[in-house]
N, C-alpha and C positions, 0 to 999 in steps of 0.2 A: 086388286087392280094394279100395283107396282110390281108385283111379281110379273104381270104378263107386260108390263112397260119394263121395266130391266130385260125379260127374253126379246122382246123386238129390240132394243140396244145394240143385247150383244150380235142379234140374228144379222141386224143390218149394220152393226161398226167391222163387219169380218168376210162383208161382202167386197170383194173387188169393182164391182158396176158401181155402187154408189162412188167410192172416191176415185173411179174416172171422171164421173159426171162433174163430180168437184173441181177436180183438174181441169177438165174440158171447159168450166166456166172461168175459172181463174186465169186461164191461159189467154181465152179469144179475149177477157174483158183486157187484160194488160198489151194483147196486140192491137187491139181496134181504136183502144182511148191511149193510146201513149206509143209504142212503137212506129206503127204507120206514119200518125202525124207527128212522130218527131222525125223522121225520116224526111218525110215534106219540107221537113225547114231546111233540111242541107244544100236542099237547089236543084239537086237530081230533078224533082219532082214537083218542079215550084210552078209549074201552072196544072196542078192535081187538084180537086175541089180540099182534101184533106189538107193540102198545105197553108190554106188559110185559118185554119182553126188556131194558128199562132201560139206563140211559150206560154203565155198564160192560162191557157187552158188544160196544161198539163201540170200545173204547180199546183204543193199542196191546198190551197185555196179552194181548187175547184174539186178534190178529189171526191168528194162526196156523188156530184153531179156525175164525175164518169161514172164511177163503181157502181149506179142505180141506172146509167143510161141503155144497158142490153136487158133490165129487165122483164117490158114489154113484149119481147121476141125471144131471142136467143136465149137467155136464162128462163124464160117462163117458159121452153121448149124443155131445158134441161130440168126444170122442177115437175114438168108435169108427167116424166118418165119416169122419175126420183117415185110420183106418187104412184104410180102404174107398179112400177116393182113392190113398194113396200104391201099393196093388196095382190097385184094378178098373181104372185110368184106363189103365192096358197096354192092358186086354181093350177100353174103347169106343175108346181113339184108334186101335187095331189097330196097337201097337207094339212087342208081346209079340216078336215075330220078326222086328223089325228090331234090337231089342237081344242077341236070344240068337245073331243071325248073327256080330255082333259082337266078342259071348263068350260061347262055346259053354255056360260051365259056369250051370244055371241057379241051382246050391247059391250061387254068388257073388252073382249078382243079387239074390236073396233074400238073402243074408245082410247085405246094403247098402240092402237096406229096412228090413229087420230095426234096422238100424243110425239109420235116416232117422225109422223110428217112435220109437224110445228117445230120439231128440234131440227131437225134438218134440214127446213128452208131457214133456220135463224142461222145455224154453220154456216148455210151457203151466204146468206147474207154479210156475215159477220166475214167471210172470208176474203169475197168480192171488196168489201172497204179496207182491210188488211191491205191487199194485193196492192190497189189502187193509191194505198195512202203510201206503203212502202215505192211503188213505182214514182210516185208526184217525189219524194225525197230525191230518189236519184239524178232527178231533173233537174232541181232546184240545185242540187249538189254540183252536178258537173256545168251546168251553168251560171254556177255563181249568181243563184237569185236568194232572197230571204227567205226564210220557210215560213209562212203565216197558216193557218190553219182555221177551219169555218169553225164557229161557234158551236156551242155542247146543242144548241136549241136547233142550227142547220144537221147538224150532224145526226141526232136522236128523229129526226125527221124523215131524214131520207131511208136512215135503214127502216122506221116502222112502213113508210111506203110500199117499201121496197119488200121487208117479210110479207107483208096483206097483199101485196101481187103474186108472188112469190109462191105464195101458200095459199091462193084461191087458186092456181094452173095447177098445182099439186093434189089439190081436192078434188080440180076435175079427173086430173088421172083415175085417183080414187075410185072415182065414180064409173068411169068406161071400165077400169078393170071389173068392176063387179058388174055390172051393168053388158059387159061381151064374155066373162071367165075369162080372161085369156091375160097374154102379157103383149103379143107382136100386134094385132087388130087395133085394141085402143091404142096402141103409139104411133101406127099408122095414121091411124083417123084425128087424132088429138094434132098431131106435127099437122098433117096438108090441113089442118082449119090453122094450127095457129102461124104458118110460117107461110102458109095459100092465100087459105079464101079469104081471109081477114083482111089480107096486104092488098087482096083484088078487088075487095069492095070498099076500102079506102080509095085506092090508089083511079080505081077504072069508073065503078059504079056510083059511089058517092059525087063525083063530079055534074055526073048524067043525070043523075034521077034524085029528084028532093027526098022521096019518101027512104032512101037509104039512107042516105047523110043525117037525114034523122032519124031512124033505123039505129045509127050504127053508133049513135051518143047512149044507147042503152047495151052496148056488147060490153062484153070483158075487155077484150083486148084494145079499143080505145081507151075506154077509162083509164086500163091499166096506164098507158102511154099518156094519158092528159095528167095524170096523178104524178109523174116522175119526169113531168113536163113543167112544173107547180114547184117542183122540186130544187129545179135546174138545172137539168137534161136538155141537149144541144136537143133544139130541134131538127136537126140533120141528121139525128140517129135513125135508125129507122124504127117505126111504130112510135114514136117519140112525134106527140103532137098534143097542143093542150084543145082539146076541142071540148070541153065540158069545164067549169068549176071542178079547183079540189076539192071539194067538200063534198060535190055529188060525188065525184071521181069514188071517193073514197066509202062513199054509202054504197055504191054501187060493187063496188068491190068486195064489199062486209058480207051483201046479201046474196050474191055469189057464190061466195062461201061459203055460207051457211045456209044454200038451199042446196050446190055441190055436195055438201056432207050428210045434210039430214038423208037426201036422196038415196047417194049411198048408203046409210044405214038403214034406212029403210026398206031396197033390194035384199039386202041381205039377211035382214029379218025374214022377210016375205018368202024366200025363194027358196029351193034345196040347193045344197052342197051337192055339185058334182065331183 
């Protein structure tokens, strides 16, 4: 089993796509929670909704709450491509059955992706609070504020939220990729639900009609949002809304995950290799 978890390592540490994605999320989390709205405070831009968000919401204190506040959206966009490549890229490079000639069993193969994903939305996680905690310094820095820092108990909190959102949009990847073969279809389809229809049945539907507002307390993507909302995520982020208890948030999230995963493993059991 570690031998085929060391091959997806090294397969996926020497992919260029993965640490774009890394990039991609590290870049927009350190523009959207700290560049922008420090920009707001200079007065350029002082009747902007952003410019209220005020210094302290960029000092280390809160950095916790930025670096988990895109993960409802925009990082659960970028984790669930993360999952899409580590299964669909079998089916376009046509290497599904040169690895299972290999080793027969395909429950191993998958369980070392399985493996490959869990490490990689914890990078991404672990990276997004890096960014965020070194960007809240420089703030504090040039503005001449204290550095205070959230407790080990805030801190250990938001990242495990933050990986279990993180790594349920990842396992759906997972899943569309075996579930379509493909790599471009489930990214298509996976993005217009989570960056769409989600936003539209919040934002439009949910208003209108009772049975989707409650409807939509059993989606992924609120939960995810109410779980990092629980957290202390601005609610002015987007998909960032506590509409459920953490504790469902967070059940909700588990089982996601782990009907995501079985799901897939079990297409793949079930199906031929093309």
């Amino acid at each position: 089993m570690w031998s085929n978890v060391r091959a997806e390592f090294a397969k996926h540490a020497r992919r260029p796509a993965n640490w774009l994605l890394l990039g991609i999320a590290a870049t927009l989390s350190v523009v959207f929670a700290y560049l922008i709205p420090y920009a707001g405070l200079s007065g350029a831009t002082s009747d902007a909704p952003n410019s209220e968000r005020g210094l302290d919401s960029m000092l280390p204190a809160q950095f916790v709450s930025n670096a988990i506040g895109g993960v409802p959206v925009f990082v659960g966009a970028l984790a669930l491509i993360f999952g899409v490549l580590v299964v669909g890229s079998e089916y376009g490079w046509e290497t599904w059955k040169s690895v299972l000639v290999q080793i027969p069993s395909r429950a191993r193969v998958y369980g070392a992706k399985i493996i490959t994903v869990l490490t990689g939305t914890l990078i991404l996680v672990l990276t997004l609070l890096t960014v965020a905690a070194t960007a809240s310094v420089v703030v504090a820095t040039v503005e001449s504020r204290p550095i205070n820092w959230p407790g080990p108990a805030d801190l250990l909190a938001g990242a495990g939220g933050a990986w279990l959102a993180s790594t349920m949009w990842a396992s759906l990847g997972m899943l569309l990729a075996i579930a379509l073969r493909s790599v471009a279809l489930p990214v298509g389809l996976g993005l217009v639900w989570l960056l769409a229809v989600q936003n539209l049945l919040s934002a439009i539907a949910a208003p209108l009609l009772d049975w989707v507002a409650d409807m939509q307390k059993a989606l992924p993507g609120p939960n995810a949002g109410s779980l990092v909302a629980s957290l202390g995520a601005r609610p002015d982020t987007p998909g960032v809304a506590e509409l459920v208890a953490p504790t469902q948030a967070a059940l909700v999230l588990g089982a996601y995950l782990v009907a995501f995963t079985a799901l897939g493993g079990w297409l793949l059991q079930r199906r031929d290799i093309h």
